[in-house]
Backbone as CSV, one residue per row, in Angstrom:
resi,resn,N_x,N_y,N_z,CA_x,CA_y,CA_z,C_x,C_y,C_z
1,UNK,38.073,9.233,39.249,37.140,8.439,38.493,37.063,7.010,39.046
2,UNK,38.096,6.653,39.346,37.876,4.977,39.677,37.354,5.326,40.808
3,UNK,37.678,6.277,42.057,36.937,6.425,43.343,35.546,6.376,42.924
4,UNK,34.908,7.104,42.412,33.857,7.298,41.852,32.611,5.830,41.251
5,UNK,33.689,4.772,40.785,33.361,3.953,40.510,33.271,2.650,40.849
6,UNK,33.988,2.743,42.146,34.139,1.610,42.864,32.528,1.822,43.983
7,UNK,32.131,3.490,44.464,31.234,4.083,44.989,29.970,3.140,44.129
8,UNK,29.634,3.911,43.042,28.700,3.245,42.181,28.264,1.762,42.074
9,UNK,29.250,1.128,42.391,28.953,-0.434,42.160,28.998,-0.882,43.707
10,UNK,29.611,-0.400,44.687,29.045,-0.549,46.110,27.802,0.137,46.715
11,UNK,27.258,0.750,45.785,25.863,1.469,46.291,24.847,0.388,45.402
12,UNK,25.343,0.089,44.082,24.384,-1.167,43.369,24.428,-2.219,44.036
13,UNK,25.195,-2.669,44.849,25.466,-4.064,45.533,24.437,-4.164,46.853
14,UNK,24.817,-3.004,47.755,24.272,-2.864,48.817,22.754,-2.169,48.838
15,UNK,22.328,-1.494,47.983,20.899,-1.556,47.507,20.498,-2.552,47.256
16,UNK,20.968,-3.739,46.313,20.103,-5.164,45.623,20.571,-5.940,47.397
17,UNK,21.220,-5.760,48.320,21.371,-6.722,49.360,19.766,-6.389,49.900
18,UNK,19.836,-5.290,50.549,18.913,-4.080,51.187,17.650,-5.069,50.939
19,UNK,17.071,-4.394,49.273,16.027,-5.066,48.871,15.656,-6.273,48.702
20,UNK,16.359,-7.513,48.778,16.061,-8.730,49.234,15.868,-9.165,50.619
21,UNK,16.758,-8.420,51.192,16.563,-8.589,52.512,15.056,-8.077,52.809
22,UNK,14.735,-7.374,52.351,13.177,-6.792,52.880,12.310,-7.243,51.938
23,UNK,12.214,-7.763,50.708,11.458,-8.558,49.665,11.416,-9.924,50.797
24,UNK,12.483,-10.444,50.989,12.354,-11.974,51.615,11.365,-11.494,53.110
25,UNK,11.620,-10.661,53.729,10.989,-10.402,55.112,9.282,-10.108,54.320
26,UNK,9.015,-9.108,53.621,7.581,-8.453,53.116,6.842,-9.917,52.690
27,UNK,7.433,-10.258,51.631,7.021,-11.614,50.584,7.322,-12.335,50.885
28,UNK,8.414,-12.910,51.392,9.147,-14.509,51.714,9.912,-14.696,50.803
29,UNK,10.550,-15.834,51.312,12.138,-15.954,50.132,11.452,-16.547,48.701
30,UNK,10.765,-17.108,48.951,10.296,-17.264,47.435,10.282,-16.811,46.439
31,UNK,9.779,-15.089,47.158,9.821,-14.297,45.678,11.044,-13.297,45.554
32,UNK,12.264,-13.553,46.231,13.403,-12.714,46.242,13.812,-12.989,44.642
33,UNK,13.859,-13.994,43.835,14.260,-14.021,42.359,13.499,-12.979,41.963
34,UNK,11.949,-12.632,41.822,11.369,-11.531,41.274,11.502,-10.108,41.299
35,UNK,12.300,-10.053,42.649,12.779,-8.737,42.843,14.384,-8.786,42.491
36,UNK,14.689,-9.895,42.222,15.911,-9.426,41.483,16.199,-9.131,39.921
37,UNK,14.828,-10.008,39.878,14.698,-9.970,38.205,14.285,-8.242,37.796
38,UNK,13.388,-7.896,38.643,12.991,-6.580,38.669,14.295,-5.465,38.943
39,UNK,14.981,-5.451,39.858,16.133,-4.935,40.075,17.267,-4.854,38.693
40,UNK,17.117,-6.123,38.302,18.075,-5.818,36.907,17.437,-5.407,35.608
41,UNK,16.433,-5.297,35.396,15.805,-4.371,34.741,15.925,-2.939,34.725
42,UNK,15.604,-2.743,35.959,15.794,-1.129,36.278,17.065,-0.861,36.210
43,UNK,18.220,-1.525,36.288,19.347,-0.849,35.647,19.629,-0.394,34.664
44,UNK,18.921,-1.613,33.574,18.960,-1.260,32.234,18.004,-0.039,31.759
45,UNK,16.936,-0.253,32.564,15.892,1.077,32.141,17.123,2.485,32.750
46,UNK,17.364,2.715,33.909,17.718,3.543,34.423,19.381,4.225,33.417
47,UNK,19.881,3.280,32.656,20.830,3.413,32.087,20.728,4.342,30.777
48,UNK,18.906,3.759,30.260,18.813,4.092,29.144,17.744,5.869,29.036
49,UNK,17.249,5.847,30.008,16.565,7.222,30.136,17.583,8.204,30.419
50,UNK,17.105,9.309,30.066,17.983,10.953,30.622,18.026,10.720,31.842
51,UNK,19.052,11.225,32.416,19.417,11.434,33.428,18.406,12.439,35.108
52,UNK,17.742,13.560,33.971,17.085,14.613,34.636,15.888,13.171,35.505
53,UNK,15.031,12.254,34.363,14.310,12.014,34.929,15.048,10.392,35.535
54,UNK,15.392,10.339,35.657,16.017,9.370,36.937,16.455,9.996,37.933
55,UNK,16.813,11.218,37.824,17.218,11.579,39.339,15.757,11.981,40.025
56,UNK,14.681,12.291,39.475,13.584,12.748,39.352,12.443,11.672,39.960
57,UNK,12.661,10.371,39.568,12.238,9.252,39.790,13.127,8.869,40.861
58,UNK,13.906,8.875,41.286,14.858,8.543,42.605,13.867,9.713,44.031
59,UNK,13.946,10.602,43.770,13.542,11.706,44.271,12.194,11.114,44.441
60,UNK,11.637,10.519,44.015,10.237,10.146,44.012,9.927,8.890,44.665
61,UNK,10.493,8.484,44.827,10.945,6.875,45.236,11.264,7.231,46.952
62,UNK,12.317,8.395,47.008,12.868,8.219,48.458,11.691,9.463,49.258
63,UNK,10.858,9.935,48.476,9.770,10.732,49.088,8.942,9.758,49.377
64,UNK,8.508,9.070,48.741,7.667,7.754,49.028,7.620,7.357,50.381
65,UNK,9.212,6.661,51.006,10.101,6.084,51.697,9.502,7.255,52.895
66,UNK,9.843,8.335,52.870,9.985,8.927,53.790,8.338,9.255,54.206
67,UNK,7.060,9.230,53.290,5.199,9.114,53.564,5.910,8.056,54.636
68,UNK,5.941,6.800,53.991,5.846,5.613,54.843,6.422,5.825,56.168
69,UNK,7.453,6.102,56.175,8.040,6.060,57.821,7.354,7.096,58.490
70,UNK,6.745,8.713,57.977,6.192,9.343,59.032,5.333,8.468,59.370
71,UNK,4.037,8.312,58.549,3.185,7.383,58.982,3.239,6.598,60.066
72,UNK,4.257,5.458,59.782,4.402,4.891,60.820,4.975,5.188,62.043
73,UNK,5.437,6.571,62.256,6.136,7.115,63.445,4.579,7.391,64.012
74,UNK,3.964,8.297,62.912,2.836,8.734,63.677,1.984,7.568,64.458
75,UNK,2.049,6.327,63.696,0.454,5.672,64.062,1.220,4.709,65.193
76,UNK,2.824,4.911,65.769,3.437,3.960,66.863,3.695,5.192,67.949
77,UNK,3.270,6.406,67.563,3.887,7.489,68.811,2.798,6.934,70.313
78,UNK,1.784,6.722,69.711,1.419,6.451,71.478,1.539,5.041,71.793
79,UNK,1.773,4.080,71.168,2.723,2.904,71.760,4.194,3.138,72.718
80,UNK,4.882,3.807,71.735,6.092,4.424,72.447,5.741,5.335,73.678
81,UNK,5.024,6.051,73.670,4.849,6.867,74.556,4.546,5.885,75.819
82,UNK,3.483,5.462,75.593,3.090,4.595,76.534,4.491,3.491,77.099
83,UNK,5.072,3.086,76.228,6.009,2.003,76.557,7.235,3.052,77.682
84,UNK,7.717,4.177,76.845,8.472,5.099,77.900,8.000,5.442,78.889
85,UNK,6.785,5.648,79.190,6.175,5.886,80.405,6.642,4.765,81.495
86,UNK,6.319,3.520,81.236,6.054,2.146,81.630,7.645,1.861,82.386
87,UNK,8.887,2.572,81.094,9.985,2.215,81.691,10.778,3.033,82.318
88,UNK,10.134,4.485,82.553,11.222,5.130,83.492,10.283,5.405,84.170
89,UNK,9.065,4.800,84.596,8.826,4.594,85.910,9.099,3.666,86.961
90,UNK,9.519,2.887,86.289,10.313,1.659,86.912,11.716,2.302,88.306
């Protein structure tokens, strides 16, 4: 249990780092308070709903995550391509 719980509060820590770090890069540091203010909310929301649909909403969240990055694999594959070309012809 304490393993368990030391896990939990190093995955809350390093998620709220994560997301400022990329709130300050997306938005600018300006609005990193808003996403923290937002961040501690959702604990409390996330604390207070069933469980089924938070894991449900997590699940939904990291499907999201994963649209975005194909996307962007897709719409940089012929940059890359092109750029690998460029360097092992060298």
């Amino acid at each position: 249990m304490v393993i368990v719980f030391f896990f939990a509060f190093s995955t809350m820590f390093s998620y709220s780092y994560y997301g400022q770090k990329c709130t300050n890069y997306l938005f600018g540091a300006h609005n990193v308070k808003w996403y923290n203010y937002y961040y501690l909310a959702m604990i409390v929301v996330a604390a207070m709903i069933p469980l089924k649909v938070m894991v449900s909403i997590m699940d939904l969240a990291f499907a999201l995550m994963a649209l975005c990055t194909m996307f962007t694999i897709i719409a940089l594959a012929p940059r890359v391509k092109r750029l690998m070309k460029e360097y092992f012809s060298k």
